[in-house]
C-alpha positions as CSV (number, residue, x, y, z in Angstrom):
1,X,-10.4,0.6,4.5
2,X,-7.1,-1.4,5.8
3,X,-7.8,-5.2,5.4
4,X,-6.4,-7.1,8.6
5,X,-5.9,-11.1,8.5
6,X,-6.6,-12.8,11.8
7,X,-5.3,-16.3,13.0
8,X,-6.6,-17.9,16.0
9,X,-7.6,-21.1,15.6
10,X,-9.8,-20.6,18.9
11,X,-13.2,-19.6,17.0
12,X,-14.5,-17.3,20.1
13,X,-11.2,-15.4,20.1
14,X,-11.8,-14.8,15.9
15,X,-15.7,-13.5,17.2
16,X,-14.1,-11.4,19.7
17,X,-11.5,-9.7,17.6
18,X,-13.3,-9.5,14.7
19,X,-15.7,-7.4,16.4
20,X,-13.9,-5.1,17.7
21,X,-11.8,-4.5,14.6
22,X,-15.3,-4.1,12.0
23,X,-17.1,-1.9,15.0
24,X,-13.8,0.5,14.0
25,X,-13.9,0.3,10.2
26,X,-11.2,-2.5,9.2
27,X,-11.6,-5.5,7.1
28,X,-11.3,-8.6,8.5
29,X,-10.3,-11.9,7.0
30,X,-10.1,-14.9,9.5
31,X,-8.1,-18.6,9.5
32,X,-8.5,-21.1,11.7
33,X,-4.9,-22.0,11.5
34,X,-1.4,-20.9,10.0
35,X,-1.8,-22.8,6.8
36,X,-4.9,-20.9,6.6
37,X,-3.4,-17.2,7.3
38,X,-0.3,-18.0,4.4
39,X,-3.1,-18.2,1.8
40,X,-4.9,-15.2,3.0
41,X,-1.5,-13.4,3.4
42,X,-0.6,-14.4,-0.3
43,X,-3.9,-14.1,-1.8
44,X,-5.0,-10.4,-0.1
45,X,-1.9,-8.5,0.9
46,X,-3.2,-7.6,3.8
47,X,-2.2,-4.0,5.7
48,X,-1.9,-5.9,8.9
49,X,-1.4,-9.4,10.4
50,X,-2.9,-10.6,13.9
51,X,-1.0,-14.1,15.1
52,X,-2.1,-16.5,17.9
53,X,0.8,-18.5,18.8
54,X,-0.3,-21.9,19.2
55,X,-2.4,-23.2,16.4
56,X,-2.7,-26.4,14.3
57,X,-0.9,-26.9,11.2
58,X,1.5,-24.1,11.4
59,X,2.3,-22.4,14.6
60,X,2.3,-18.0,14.6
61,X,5.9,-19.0,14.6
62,X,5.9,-20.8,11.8
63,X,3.6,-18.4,10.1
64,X,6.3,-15.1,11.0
65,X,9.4,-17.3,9.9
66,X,7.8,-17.7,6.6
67,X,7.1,-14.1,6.3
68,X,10.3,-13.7,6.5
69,X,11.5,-15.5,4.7
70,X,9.4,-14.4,1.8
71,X,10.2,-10.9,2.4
72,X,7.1,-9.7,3.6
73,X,6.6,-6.7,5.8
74,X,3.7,-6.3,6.6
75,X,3.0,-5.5,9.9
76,X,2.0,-8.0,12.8
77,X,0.7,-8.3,16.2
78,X,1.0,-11.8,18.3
79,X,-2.1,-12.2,20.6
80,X,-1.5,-15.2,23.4
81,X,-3.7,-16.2,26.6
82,X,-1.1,-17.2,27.8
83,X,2.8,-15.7,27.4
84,X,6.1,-16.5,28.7
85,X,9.2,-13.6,28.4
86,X,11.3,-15.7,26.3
87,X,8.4,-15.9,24.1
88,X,7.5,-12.6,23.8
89,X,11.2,-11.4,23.3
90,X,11.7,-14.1,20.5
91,X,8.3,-12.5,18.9
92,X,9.4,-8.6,19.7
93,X,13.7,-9.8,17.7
94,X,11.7,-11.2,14.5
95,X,9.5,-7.9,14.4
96,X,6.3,-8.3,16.1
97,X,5.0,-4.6,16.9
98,X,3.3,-6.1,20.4
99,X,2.4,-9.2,22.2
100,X,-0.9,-8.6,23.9
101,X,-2.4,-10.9,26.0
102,X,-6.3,-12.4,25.1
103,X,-8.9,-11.5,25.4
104,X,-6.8,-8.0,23.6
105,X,-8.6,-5.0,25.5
106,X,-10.3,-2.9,22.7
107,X,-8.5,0.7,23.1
108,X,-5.1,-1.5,23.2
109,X,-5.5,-3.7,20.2
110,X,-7.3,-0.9,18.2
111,X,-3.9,2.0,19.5
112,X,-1.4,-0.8,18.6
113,X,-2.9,-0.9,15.1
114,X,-4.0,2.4,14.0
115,X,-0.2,3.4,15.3
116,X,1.3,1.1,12.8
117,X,-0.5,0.7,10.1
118,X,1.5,1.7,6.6
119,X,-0.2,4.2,5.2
């Protein structure tokens, strides 16, 4: 079972996406914040990463420039109420695999993951 770490410091969002990603088999383990998802990310190597953007603490920006700069690839997906081009274009150049807009329809979020997951 692929283990997926959700950030979204919106707890209703977390409820939502959560959901829809147990209902199809995955793991989920959830931070309220970016600070949060950098210990998750370091402490359960997760198979995938799901990013809001604006969160307290550390931003999904902040969260993506650390992971590069640590070297880690693991795959991520930036989910946003409310996106701007530039933004998504910045997110798309440092490797996000989408920017989908929240709530994340289930048969999107659910296609963009099971497409890219590292087997």
């Amino acid at each position: 079972m692929a283990k997926i770490v959700l950030a979204d410091d919106s707890k209703l969002a977390r409820m939502q996406a959560t959901g829809i990603l147990r209902k199809a088999g995955y793991e989920v383990v959830e931070a309220k914040n970016g600070r949060e998802a950098v210990e998750l990310i370091e402490k359960h190597n997760p198979d995938f990463v799901l990013l809001d953007i604006l969160m307290p603490e550390m931003d999904g920006a902040e969260v993506v420039d650390w992971m590069i700069d640590k070297g880690i690839k693991i795959p991520y997906v930036v989910l946003s109420a409310d996106i701007q081009f530039s933004t998504k274009e910045e997110f798309l150049e440092k490797g996000a695999i989408a920017v989908i807009n929240k709530p994340p329809k289930e048969i999107e979020l659910l296609r963009v993951i099971r497409e890219n997951l590292v087997s």
